[in-house]
C-alpha positions, 0 to 999 in steps of 0.5 A: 167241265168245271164243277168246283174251283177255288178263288182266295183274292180279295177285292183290292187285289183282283180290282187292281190286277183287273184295273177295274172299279171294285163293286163287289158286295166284298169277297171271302176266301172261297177254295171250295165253290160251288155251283150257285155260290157267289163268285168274283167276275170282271165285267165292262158297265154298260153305262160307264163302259170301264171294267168293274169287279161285281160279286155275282152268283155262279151259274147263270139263270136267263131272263126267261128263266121263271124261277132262279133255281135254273141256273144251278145247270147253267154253270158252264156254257160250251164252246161249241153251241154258246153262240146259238143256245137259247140260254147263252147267246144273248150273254155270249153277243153282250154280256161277257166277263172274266171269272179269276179263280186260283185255279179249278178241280177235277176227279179220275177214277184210278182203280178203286179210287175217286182222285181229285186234282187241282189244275193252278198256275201258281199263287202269283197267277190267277187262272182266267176264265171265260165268262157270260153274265146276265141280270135276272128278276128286277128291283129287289129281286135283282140278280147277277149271274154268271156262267163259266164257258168249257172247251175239249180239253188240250195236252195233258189236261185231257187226262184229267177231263175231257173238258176244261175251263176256256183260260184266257191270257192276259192279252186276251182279256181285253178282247173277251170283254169288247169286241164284237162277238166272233168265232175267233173269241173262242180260240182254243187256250194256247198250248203255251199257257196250258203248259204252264198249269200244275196238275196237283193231286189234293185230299179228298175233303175238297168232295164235301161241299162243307168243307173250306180252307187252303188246306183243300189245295195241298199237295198229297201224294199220288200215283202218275197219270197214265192215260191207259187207266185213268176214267174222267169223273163229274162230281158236281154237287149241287 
């Protein structure tokens, strides 16, 4: 799963690297997010039909949905059933977008003790993930919201979790957002690309919501990943 990521580009940038019309009510340096807080995505105007950067709020809250509190448990949408959901397939046929981040975190358990790992391409490249958007409430009451669609973990990153971010290349950003809805959307992310990502050991800070700031993406020392006594750990806090 995806519970906790970081994003640190600014709106000029992620609206140049996207070719999209920036939108956004202005980005801060987030290296701790959050489910419920607000998130960079890249969407396509239905009423232009060009790419746009919005600021939307992370965890999608369906229009049925009568109270906005909801989406706090619909932060990531799986491959598996995000075409049939309830609360996802209308997003899923319409609504999608891309979601930039430096990259996300995950905890396993090694004995004792809790590890967090920060899984990144590197600071010249955005991790991109596949994402659902959606328009809750009117008027002043409006709301953008987004969720963050999860896939069986591939290659090492099943050591980590058994679920990870569906990334998307560069080639197939244009894809995800325009074409009509199909099974093929949801390929698994090529081995290629996941080879690529860094499985950083971090500090334990990133645990505490409160806590912000590029030191949270540090490297620290840790001990190899073995499979045969790693346990995966959820802590997404809310």
């Amino acid at each position: 799963m995806c519970g906790r990521y970081a994003t640190s580009r600014s709106n000029a940038d992620l609206s140049a690297l996207f070719e999209a019309t920036d939108d956004s009510d202005g980005l801060e340096p987030d290296y701790n997010v959050a489910p419920t807080d607000p998130v960079p995505i890249v969407r396509v105007s239905q009423s232009a039909g060009a790419r746009v950067l919005n600021t939307a709020r992370w965890g999608l809250v369906p229009a049925w949905a009568k109270d906005p509190k909801v989406g706090a448990r619909m932060i990531n949408a799986r491959v598996e059933t995000v075409a049939t959901s309830n609360a996802f397939a209308q997003s899923f046929a319409r609504r999608r977008c891309l979601v930039p981040a430096d990259g996300w975190y995950e905890w396993v358990r090694t004995g004792d003790n809790k590890q967090p790992y920060f899984m990144t391409l590197g600071e010249d490249e955005p991790c991109v993930f596949a994402g659902l958007w959606t328009v809750w409430g009117k008027d002043e009451g409006r709301l953008l919201t987004c969720s963050i669609i999860t896939t069986p973990a591939v290659d090492d990153l099943a050591l980590i979790h058994d679920r990870m971010p569906l990334l998307l290349p560069r080639d197939r950003w244009d894809a995800w957002l325009t074409a009509d809805p199909d099974p093929g959307l949801l390929a698994p992310t090529p081995s290629s690309h996941v080879a690529r990502l860094e499985l950083r050991p971090v500090g334990s800070r990133v645990g505490d919501v409160r806590n912000d700031g590029p030191d949270l993406v540090a490297k620290v020392p840790a001990p190899p990943l073995r499979s045969s006594d790693v346990e995966p750990i959820d802590l997404t806090l809310f």
